[in-house]
N, C-alpha and C positions, 0 to 999 in steps of 0.2 A: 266757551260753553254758551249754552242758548239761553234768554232769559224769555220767559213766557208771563205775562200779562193777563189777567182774566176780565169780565166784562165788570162794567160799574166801580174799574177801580179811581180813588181818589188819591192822587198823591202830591205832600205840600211841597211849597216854597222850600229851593236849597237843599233838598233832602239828597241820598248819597243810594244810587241802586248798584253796584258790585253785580255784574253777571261771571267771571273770569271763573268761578267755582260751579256756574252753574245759578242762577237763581230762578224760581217761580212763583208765583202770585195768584191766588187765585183769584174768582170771582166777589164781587161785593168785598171787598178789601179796603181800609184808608191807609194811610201811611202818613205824621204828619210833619207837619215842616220841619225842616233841619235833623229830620232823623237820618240814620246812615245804615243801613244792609250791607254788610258783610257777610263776602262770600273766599277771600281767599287771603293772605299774608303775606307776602314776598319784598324783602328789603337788606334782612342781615347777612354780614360776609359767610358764605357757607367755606369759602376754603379754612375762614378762622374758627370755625367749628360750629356757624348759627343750628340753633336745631326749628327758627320759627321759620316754615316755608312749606306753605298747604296750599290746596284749593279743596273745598270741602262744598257742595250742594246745600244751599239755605232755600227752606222748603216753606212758602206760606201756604196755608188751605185756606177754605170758604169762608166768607163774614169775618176776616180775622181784623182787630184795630189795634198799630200801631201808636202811641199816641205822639207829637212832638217830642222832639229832641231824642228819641232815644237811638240806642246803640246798640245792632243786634249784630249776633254773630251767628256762625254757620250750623243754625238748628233745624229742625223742624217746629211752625207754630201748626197746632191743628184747630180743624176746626172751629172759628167762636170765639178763639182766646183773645185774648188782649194786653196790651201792655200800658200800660198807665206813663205819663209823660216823663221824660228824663230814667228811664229805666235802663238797666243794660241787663243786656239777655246774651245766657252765655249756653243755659240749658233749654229743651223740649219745653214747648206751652202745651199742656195738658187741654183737649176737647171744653169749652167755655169754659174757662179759669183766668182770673182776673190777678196779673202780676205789677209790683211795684218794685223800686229800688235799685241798689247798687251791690250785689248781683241781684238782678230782679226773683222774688219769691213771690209765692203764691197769696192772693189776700184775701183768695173769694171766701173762705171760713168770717171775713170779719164784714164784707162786703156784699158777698151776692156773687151769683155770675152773670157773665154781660147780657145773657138771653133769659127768658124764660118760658118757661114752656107757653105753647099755642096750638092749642087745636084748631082744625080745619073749618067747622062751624066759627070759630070764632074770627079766623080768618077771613071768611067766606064775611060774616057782617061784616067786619072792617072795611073790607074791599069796597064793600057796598055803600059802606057812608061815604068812600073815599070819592066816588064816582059821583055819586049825589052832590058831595061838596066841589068839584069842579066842574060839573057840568058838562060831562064823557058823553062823547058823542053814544046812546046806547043802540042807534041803528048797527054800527059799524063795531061794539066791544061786546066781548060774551065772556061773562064768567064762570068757571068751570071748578070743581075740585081738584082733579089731577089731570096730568097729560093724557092720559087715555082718552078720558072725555073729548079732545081737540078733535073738530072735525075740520082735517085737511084740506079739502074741497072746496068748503065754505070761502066767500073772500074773505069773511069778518074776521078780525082780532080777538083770535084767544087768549085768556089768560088762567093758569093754570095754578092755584094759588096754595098746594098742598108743596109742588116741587118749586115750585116761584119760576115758571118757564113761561113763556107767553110762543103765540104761531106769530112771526111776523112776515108782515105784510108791506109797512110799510107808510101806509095811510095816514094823512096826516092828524085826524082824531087819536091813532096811535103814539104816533110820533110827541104830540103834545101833551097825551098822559103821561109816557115816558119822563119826559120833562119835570110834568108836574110834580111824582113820584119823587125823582131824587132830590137831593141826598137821602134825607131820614124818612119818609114815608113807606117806601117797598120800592125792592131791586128784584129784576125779574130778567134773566137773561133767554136767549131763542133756543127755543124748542129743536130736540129735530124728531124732524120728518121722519118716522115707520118706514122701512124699506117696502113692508106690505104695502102702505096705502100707496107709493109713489107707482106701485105695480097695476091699481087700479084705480090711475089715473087715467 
């Protein structure tokens, strides 16, 4: 089965990725050291009656952290969720819900979840100190609310801070924000291109 990888993902030391059921990752993901994904079972005599012998699709979405050591099996995590270190995950991580433990459960009631809301204004300053504080080339970077805004045509480097997409280009004033950005600052994966605007080009 295929295993699919998303952009800005981070994954540690030793850790164990299981494609043979299917696995997927998405974007801005961590996974940390010596954790193990699991995606399928295969070992016991089946003549002598094993009933353990699966291959099951273990599904990660968007922004998801794994933390160290832990041990997932063939769920879906969506969105957001997280798994706090040495957990084992046997069920569905709920959209930003924050799990511990052995079977890992929910703890964001006593915790928090791992994101919290952000509006676009606020995002939009962020951005803005962000660039300030490393001294972004601003001939070459435009900030934008959302991808709509990107204009195609342009050389510049957009970035699009509602969807976290940026146009790339390529350029190395891009190239070194990017840099600057990860890990914890902002993950911003490429844009695409409007089938209209590539029409009038």
């Amino acid at each position: 089965m295929p295993c699919h990888i998303g952009h800005n993902a981070w994954i540690g030391q030793y850790c164990i990725l299981d494609s043979i059921g299917g696995l997927s990752i998405g974007h801005n993901c961590g996974i940390g050291a010596q954790s193990q994904l699991w995606s399928h079972i295969k070992y016991g005599d089946t003549l002598e009656g094993c009933r353990f012998l699966s291959e099951k699709p273990l599904s990660i979405g968007q922004d998801v952290y794994i933390g160290p050591g832990c041990i997932v099996y063939p769920i879906t995590a969506h969105d957001k969720s997280m798994a706090m270190s040495g957990s084992v995950v046997t069920k569905d991580m709920a959209p930003n819900t924050v799990y511990a433990g052995n079977p890992a459960k929910s703890i964001s009631d006593r915790i928090g979840p791992q994101f919290a809301p952000v509006t676009i204004a606020e995002k939009m300053d962020k951005m803005r100190q962000y660039l300030a504080e490393c001294n972004a080339d601003m001939h070459q970077i435009v900030l934008v609310e959302t991808v709509e805004a990107i204009e195609w045509n342009d050389h510049r480097t957009y970035f699009a801070v509602h969807e976290r997409q940026y146009k790339k280009t390529g350029h190395p004033a891009e190239v070194n924000l990017m840099r600057w950005f990860l890990p914890e600052k902002a993950k911003f994966v490429p844009a695409m291109r409007p089938k209209s605007s590539m029409m009038h080009h």
